[in-house]
LUMTIKE-422820 format. One record per residue: residue number from 1; residue in three letters; y, z, x of N, C-alpha, C, O in turn. Coordinates in steps of 0.001 Angstrom, whole numbers, plus 500000, padded with zeros to 6 digits. Each point is the difference from the previous one (the first is absolute). Last residue first. Layout:
<pts>
[pt NUM ALA [Y Z X] [Y Z X] [Y Z X] [Y Z X]]
...
</pts>
This chain:
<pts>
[pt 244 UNK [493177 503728 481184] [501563 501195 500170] [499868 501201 499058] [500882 500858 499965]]
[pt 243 UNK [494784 495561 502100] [501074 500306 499113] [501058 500844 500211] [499964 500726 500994]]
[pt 242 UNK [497560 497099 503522] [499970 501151 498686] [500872 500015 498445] [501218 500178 500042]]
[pt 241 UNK [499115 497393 504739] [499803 499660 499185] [499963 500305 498964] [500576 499443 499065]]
[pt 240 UNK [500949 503033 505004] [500635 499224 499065] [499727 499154 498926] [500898 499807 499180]]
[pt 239 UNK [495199 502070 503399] [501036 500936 499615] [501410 499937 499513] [500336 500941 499281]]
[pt 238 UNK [496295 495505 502181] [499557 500977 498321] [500989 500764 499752] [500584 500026 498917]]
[pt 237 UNK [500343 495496 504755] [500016 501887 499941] [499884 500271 498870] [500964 499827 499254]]
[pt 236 UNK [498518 495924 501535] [498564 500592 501027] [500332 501986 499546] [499323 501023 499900]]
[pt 235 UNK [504223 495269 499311] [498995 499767 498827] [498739 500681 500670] [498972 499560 499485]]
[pt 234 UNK [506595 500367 501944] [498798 500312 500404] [498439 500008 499125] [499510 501129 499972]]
[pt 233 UNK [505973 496580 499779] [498961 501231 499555] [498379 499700 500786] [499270 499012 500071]]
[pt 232 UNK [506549 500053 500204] [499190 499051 500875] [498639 501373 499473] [500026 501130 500486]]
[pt 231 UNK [505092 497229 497615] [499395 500635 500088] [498605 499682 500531] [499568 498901 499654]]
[pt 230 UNK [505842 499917 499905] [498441 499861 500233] [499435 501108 500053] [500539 501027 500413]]
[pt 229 UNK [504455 497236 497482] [498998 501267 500385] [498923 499398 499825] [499596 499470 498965]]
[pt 228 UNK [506089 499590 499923] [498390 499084 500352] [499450 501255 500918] [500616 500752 500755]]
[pt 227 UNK [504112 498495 495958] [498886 500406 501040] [499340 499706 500342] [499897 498819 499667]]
[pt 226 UNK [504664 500843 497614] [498513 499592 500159] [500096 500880 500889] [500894 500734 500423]]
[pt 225 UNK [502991 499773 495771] [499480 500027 501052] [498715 499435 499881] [499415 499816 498933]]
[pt 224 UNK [505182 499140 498053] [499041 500865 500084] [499412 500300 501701] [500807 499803 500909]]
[pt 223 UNK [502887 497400 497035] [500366 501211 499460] [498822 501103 500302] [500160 501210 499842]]
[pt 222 UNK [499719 494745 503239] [500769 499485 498908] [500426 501967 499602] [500422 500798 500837]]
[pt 221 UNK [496545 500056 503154] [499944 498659 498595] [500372 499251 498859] [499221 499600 499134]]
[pt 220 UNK [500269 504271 505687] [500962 499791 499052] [499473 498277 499218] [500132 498886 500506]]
[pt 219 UNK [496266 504206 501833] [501231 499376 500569] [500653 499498 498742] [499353 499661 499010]]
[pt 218 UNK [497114 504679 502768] [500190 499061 499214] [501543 499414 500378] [500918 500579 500580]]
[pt 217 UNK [494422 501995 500881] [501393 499920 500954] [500922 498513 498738] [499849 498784 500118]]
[pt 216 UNK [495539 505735 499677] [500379 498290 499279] [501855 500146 501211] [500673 500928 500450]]
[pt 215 UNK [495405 502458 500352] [501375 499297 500154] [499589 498668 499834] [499372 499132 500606]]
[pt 214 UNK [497088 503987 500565] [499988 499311 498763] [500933 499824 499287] [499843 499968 498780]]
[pt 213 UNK [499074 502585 505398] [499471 498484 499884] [499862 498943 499037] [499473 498888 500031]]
[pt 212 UNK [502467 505649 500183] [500431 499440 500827] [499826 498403 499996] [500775 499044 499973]]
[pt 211 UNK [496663 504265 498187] [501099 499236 498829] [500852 499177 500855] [500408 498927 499557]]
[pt 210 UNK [495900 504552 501476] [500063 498696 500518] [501120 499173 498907] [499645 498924 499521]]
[pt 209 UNK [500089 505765 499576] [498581 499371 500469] [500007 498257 500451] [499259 499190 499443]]
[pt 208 UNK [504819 503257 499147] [499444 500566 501167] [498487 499471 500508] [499587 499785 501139]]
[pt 207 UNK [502106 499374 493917] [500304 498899 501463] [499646 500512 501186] [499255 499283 500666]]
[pt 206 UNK [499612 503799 496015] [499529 498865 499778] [500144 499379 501259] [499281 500000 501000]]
[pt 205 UNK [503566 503563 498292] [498517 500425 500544] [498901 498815 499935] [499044 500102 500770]]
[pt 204 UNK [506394 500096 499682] [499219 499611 498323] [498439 500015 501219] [499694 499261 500936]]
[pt 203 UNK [504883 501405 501151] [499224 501293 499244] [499026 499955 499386] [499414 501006 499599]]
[pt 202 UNK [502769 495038 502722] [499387 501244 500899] [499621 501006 499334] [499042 500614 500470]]
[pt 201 UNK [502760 495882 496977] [498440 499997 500293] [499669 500975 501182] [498872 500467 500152]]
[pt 200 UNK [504274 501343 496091] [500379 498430 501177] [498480 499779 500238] [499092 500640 499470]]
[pt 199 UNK [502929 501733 495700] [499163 500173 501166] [499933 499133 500894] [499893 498858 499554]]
[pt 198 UNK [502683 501604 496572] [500134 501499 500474] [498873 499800 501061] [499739 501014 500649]]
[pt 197 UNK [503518 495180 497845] [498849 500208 500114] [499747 501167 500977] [500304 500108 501188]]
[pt 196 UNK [504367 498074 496670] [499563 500218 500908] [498044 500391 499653] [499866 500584 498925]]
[pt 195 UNK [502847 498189 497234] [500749 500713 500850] [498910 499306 501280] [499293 499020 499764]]
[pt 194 UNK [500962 499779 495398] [499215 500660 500486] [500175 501451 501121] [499698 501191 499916]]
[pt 193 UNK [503235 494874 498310] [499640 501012 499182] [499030 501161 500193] [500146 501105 499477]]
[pt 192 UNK [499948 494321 503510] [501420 501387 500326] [499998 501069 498719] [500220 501137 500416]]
[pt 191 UNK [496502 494843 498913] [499502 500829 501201] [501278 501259 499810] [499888 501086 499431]]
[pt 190 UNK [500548 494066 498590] [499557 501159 499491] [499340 501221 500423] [499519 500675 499090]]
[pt 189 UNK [503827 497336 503225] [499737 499888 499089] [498401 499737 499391] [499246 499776 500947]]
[pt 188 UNK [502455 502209 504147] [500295 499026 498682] [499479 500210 499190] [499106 500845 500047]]
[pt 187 UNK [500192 501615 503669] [501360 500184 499637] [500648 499086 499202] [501197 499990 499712]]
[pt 186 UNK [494444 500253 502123] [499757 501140 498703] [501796 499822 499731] [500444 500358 498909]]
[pt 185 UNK [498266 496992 504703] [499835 499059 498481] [500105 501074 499026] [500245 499706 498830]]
[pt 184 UNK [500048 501826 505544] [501294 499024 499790] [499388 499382 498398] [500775 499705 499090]]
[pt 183 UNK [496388 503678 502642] [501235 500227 500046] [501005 499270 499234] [500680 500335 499030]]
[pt 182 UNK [495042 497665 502866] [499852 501671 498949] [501480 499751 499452] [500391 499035 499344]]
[pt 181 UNK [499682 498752 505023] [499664 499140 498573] [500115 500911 498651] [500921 500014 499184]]
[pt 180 UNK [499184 502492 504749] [500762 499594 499718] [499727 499043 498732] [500129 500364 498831]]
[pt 179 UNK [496317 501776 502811] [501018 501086 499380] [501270 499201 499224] [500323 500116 498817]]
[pt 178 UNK [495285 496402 501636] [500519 500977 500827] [501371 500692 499541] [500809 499418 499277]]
[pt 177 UNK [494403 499204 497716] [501669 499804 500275] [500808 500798 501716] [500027 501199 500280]]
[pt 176 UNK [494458 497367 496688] [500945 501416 500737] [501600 499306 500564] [499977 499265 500988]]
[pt 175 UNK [494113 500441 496627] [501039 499346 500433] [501284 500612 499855] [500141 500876 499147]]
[pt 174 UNK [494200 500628 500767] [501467 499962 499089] [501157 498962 500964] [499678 499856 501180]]
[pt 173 UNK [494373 500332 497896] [501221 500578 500392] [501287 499763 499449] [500301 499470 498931]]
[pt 172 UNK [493864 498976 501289] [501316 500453 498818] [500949 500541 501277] [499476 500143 501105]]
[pt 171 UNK [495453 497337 498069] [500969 499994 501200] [501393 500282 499124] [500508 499243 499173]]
[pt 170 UNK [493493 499980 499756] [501535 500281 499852] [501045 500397 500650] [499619 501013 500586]]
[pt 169 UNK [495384 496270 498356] [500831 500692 500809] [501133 500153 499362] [500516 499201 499219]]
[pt 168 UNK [494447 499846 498909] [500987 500031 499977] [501065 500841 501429] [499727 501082 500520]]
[pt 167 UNK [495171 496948 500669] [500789 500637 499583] [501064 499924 499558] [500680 499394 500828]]
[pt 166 UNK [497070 498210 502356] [499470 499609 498712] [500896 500836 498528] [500429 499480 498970]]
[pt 165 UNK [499485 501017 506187] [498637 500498 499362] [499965 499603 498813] [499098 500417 499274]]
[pt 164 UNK [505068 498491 503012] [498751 499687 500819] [498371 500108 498939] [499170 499150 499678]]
[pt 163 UNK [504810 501393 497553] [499908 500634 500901] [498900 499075 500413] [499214 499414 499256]]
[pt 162 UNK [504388 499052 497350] [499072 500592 499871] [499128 500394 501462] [499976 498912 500576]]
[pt 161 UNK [505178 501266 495973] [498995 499520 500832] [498573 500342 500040] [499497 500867 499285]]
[pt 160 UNK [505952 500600 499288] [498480 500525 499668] [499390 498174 500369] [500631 499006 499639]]
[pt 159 UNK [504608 504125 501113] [499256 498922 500250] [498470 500567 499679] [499577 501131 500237]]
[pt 158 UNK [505252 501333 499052] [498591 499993 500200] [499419 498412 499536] [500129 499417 498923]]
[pt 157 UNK [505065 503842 501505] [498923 498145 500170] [498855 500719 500468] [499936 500856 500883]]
[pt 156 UNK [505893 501365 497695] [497999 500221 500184] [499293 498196 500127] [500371 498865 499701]]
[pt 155 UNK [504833 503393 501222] [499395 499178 498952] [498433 499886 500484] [499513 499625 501067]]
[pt 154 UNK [505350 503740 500293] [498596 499618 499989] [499263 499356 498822] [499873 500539 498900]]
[pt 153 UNK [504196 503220 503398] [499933 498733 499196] [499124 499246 500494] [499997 499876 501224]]
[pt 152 UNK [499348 505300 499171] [501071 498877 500203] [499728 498811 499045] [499298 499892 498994]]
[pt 151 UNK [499312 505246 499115] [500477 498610 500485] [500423 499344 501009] [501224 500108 499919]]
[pt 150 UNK [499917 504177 497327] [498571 499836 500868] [499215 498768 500735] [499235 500204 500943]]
[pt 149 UNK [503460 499077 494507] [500059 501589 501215] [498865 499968 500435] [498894 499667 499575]]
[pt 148 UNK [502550 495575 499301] [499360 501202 499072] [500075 501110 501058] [499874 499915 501222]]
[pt 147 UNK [502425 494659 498466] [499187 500954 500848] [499939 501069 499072] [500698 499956 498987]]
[pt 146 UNK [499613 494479 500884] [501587 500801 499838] [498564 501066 500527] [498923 499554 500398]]
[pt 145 UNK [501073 495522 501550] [499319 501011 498575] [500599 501055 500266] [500571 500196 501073]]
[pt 144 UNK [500071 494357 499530] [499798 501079 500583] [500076 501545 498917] [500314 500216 498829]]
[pt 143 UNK [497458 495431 499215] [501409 500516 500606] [499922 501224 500797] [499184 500898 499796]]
[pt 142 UNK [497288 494348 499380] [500779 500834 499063] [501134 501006 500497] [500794 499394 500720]]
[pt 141 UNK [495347 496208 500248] [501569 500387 499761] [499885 500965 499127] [499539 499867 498867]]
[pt 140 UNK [496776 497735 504495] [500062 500809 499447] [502022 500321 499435] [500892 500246 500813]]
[pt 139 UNK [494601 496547 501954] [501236 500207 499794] [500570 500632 498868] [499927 499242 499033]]
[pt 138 UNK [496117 499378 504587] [500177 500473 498809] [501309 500401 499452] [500259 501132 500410]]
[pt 137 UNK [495277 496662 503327] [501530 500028 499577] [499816 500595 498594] [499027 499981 499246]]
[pt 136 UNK [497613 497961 503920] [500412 501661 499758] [500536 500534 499850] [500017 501163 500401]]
[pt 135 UNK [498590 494386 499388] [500866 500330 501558] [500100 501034 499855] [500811 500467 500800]]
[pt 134 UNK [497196 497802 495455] [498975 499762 500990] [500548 500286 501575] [499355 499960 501048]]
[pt 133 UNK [502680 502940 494991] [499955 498673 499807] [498939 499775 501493] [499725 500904 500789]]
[pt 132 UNK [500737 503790 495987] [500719 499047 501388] [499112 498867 499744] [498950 499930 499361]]
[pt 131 UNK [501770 503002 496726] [499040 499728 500477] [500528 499027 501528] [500483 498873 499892]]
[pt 130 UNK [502067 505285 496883] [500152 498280 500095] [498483 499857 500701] [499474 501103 500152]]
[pt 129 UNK [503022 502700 496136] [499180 499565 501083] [500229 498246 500191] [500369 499064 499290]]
[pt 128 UNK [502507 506041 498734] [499655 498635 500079] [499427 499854 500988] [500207 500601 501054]]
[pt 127 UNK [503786 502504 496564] [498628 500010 500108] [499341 498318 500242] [500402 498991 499420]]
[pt 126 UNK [504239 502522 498767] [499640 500384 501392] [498689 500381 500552] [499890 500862 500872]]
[pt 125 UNK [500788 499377 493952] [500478 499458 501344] [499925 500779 500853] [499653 501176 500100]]
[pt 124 UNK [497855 499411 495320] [499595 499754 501467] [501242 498851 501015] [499692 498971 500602]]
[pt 123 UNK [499534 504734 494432] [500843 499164 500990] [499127 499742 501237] [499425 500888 500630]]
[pt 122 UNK [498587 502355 496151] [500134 498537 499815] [500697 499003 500295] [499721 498872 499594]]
[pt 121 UNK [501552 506546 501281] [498459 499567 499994] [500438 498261 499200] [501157 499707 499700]]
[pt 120 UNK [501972 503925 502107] [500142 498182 500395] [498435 499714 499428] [499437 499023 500492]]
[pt 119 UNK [502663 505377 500258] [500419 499217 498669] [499626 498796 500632] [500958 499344 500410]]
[pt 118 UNK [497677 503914 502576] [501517 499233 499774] [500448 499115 499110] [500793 499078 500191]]
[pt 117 UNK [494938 502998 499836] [500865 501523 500548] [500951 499643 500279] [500848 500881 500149]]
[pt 116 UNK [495546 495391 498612] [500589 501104 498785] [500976 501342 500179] [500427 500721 499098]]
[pt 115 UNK [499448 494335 503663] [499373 500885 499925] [500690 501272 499159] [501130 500487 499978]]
[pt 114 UNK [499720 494550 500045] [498491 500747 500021] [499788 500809 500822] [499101 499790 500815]]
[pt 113 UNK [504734 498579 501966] [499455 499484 498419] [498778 500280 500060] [499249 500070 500973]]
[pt 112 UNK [504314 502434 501732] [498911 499045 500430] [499752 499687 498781] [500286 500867 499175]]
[pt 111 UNK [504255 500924 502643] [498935 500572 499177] [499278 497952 500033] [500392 498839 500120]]
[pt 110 UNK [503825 502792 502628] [499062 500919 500592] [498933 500189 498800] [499417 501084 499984]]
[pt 109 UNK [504457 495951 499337] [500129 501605 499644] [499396 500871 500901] [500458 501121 500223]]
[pt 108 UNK [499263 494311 500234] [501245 499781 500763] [500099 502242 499676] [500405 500884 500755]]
[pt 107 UNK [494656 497327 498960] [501188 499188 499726] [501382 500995 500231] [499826 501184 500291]]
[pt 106 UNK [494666 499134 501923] [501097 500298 499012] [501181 498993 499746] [500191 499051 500761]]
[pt 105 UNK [494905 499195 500856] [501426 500920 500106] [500571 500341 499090] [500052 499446 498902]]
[pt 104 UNK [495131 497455 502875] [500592 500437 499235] [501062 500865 500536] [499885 500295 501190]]
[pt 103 UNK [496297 495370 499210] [501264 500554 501026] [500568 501197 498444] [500034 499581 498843]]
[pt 102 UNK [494999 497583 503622] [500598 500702 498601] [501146 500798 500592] [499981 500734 500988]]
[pt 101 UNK [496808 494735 500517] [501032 501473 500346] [500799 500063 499113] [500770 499206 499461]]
[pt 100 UNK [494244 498359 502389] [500406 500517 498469] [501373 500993 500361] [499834 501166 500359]]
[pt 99 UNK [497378 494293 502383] [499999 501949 500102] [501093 500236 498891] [500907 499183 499839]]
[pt 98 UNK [498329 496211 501044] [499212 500311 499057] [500223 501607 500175] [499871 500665 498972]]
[pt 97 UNK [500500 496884 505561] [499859 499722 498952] [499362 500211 499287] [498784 499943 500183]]
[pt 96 UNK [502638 501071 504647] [498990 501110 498323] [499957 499302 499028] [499444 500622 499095]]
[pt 95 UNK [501683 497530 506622] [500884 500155 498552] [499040 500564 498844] [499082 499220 499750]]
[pt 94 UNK [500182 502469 505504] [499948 498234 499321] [500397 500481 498917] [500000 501200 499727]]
[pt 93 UNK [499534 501023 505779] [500666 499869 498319] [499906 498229 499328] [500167 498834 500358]]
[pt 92 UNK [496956 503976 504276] [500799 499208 499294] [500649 500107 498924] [499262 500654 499263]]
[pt 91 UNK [497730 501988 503329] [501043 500078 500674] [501204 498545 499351] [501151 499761 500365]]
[pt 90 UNK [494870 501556 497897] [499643 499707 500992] [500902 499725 500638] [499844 498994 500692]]
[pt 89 UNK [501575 501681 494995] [498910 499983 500074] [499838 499197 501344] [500420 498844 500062]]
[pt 88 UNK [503297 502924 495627] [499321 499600 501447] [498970 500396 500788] [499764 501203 500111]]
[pt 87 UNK [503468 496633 495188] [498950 500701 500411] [499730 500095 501272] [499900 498939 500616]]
[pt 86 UNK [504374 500431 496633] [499576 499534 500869] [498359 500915 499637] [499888 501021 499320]]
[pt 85 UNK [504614 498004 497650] [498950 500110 499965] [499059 499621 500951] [499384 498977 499700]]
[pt 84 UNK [506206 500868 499257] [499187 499569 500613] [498719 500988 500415] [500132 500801 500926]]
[pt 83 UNK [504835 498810 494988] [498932 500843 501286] [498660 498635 500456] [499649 499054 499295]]
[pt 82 UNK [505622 501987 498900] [499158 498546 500220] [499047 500848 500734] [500134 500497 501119]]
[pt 81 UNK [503603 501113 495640] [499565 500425 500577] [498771 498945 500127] [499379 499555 499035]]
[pt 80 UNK [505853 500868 498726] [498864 499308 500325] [498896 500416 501393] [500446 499848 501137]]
[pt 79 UNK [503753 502748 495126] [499327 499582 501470] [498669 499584 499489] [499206 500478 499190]]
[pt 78 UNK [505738 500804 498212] [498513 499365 500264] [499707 499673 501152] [500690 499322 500762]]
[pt 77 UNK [501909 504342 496404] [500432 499118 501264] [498597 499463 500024] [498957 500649 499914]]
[pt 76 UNK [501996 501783 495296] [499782 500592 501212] [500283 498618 501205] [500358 499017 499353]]
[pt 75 UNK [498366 502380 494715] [501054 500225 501333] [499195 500169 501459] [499024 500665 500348]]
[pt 74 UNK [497654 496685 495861] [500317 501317 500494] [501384 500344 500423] [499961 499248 500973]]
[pt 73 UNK [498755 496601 495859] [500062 500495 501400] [500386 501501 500093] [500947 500556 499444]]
[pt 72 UNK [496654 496860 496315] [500656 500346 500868] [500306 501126 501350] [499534 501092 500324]]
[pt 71 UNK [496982 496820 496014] [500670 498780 500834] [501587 500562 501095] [500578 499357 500877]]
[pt 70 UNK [495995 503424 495499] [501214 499166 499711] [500803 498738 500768] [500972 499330 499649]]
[pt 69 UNK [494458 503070 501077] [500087 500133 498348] [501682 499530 499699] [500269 499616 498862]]
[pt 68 UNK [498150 500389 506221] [499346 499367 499240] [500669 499765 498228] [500499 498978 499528]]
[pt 67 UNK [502842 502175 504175] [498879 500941 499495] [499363 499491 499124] [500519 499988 498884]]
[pt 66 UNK [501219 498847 505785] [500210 500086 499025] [499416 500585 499356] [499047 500629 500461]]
[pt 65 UNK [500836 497952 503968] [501503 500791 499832] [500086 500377 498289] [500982 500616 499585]]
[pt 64 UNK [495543 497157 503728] [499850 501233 499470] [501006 500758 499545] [500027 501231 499975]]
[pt 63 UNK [498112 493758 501343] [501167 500776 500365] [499812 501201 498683] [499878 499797 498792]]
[pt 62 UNK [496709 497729 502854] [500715 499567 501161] [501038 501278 499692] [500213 500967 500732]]
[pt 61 UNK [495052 499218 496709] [501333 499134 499797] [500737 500188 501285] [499377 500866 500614]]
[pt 60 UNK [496209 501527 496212] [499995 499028 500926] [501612 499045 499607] [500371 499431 498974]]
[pt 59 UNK [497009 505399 499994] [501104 499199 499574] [500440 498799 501034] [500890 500168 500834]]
[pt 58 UNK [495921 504230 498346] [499669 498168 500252] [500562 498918 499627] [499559 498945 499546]]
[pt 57 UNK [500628 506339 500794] [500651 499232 498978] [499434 498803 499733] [499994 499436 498906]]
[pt 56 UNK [499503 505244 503391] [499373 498732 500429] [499665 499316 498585] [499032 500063 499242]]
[pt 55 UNK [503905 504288 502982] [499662 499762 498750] [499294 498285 500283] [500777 499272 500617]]
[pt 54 UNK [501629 504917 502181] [499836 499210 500204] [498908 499507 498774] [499084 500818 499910]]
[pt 53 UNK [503583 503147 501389] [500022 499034 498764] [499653 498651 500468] [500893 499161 499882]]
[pt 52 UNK [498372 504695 503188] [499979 500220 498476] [500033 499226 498883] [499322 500111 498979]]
[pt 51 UNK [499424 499199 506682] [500960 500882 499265] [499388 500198 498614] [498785 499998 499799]]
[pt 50 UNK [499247 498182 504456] [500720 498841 498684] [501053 500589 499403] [501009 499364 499693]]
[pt 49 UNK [498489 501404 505691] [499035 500343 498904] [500722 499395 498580] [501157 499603 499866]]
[pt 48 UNK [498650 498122 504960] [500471 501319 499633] [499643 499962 498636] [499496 499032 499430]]
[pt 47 UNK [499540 498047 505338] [499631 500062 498670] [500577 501532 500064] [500003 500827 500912]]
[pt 46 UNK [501126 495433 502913] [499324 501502 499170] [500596 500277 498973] [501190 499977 499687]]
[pt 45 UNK [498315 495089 503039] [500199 501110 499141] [499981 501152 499954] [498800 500172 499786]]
[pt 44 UNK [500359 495911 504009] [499347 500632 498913] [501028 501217 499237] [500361 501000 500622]]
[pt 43 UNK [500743 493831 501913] [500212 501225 500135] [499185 501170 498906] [500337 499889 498821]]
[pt 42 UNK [499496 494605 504242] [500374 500969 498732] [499610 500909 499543] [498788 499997 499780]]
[pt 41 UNK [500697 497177 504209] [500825 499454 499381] [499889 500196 498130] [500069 499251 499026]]
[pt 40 UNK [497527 501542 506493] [501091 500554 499221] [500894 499507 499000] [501188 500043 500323]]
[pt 39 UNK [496119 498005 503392] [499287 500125 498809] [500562 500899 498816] [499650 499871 498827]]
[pt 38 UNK [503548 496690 504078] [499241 501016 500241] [498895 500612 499245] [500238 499649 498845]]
[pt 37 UNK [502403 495736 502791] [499533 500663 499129] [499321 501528 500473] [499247 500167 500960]]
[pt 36 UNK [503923 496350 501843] [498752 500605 499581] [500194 500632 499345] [500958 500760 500147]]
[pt 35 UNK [502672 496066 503356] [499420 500886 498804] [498610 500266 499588] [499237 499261 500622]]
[pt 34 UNK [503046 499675 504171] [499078 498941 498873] [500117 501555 498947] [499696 501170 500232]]
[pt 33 UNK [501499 499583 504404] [501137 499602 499051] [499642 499919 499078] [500651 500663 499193]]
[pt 32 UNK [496165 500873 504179] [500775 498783 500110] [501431 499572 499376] [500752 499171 500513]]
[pt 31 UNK [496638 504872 498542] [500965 499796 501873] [500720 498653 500036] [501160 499697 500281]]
[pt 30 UNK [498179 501350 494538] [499143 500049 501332] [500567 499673 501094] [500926 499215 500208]]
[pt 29 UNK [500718 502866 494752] [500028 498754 501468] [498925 500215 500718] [499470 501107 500086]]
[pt 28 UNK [500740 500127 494350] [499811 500438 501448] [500421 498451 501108] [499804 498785 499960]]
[pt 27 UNK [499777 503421 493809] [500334 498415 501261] [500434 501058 500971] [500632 501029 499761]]
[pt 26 UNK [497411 499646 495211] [500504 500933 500719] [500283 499191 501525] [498831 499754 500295]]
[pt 25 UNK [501289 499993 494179] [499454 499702 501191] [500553 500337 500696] [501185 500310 499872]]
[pt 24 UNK [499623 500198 495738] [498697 500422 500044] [499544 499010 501411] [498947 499362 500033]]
[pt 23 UNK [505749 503117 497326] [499309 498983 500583] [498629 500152 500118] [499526 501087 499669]]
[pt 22 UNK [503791 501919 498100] [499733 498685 499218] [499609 498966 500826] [500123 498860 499553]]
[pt 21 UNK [500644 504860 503160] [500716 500056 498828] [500242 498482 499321] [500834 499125 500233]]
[pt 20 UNK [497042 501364 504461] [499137 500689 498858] [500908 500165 498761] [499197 500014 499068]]
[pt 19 UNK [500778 497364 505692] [500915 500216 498831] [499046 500818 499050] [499048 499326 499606]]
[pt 18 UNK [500613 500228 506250] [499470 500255 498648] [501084 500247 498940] [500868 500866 500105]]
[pt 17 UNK [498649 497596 505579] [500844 500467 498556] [499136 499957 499071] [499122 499152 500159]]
[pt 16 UNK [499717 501168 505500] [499917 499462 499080] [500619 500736 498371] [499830 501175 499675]]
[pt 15 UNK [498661 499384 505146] [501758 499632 500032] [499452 498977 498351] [499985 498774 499893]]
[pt 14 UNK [497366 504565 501604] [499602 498658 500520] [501147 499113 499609] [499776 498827 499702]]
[pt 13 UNK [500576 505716 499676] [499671 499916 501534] [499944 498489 500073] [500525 499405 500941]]
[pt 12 UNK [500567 501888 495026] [500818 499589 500836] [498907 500207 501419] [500055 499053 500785]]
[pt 11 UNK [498040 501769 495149] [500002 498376 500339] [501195 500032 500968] [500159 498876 500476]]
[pt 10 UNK [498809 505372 497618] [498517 499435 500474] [500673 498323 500479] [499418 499459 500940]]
[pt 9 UNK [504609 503017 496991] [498941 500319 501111] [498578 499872 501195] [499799 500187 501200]]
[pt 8 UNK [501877 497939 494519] [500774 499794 501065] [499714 500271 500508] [499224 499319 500670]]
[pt 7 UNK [498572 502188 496123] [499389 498778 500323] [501119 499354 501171] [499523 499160 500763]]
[pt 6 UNK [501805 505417 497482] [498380 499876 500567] [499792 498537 500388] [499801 499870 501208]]
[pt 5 UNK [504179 500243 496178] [500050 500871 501334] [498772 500014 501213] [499983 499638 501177]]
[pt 4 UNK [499387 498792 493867] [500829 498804 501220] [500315 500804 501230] [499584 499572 501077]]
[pt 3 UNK [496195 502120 496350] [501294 500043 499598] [500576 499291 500605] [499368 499717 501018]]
[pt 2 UNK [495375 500907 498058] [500752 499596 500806] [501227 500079 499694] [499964 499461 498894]]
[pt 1 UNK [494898 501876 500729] [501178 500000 499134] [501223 500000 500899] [500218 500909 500801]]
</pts>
């Protein structure tokens, strides 16, 4: 499990760069000059736990900004989120096509749809699956997400697949904002009512567990934001495979 700090590290002796934020190769010189591939060329995950409201809707759609039973849009800043589905295996990565990723969040209030302890039972926005494409692509719209005490700010993904052994796999964690970003968007609209978010990710006991590694780095897009996030899964490990 590799972080960009770590994978720099390991690849500068050999005077060699690694892009790991939304890249998935990793390029070296040789004495000679001549470029080279390295076998390094995409990054494993850690997995964090599902939480509470996570609800398996089988709501298959791209953009998750709405709410099925009326057609309308949630409040909130839209971000496009382009994830990349690697498998790896024998020191190689190849594209997952078909792996199952289920994306869910709160909305701009800090309340999750369907579920009966936030008035939301039979609403399902901001909920949604896509199936990656034969490049292991998947592209996902909905909005950056408002926060709940106790909290940082954080949009869930669990990917489902199927394991070496034949086996269902499952692969869940959370996705994560750096402080600043955090910050600067809670100070707009529909977010600034809220106030400030009573928890950063240095406090939020979650991210501490590798959350680090699971910074979305998003870029300005007309009125909204993208991203792009690989992800590179291990199909041999039961112990991430496991149901949640």
């Amino acid at each position: 499990m590799l972080g960009r700090r770590q994978a720099l590290i390991l690849l500068g002796a050999a005077g060699a760069t690694l892009a790991v934020a939304g890249s998935t190769t990793a390029n070296a010189t040789t004495t000679a000059g001549t470029p080279e591939v390295c076998a390094l060329d995409c990054v494993v995950k850690p997995e964090q736990m599902e939480g509470p409201y996570f609800v398996d809707e089988r709501l298959n759609r791209s953009d998750i900004r709405s709410e099925p039973s009326t057609g309308q849009l949630v409040p909130g800043t839209a971000l496009v989120i382009n994830f990349t589905v690697q498998q790896i295996r024998q020191q190689q990565c190849t594209p997952l096509p078909g792996a199952m990723i289920d994306l869910w969040q709160c909305d701009a209030s800090g309340v999750y749809s369907d579920i009966p302890s936030q008035g939301s039972s039979g609403r399902r926005f901001l909920r949604g699956y896509q199936n990656a494409d034969q490049a292991g692509t998947a592209r996902f719209t909905t909005i950056l997400p408002g926060w709940y005490s106790g909290r940082t700010l954080h949009i869930h993904i669990k990917i489902r697949t199927v394991g070496t052994n034949g086996r269902p796999y499952e692969f869940t964690s959370q996705l994560y904002f750096t402080p600043e970003f955090g910050a600067a968007y809670l100070r707009t609209e529909p977010y600034r009512r809220r106030g400030p978010a009573d928890t950063t990710n240095s406090r939020d006991s979650i991210y501490r567990n590798g959350g680090a590694q699971m910074l979305l780095r998003p870029q300005q897009a007309g009125t909204g934001y993208t991203a792009d996030f690989a992800i590179g899964l291990d199909l041999s490990n039961t112990q991430v495979g496991r149901p949640d």
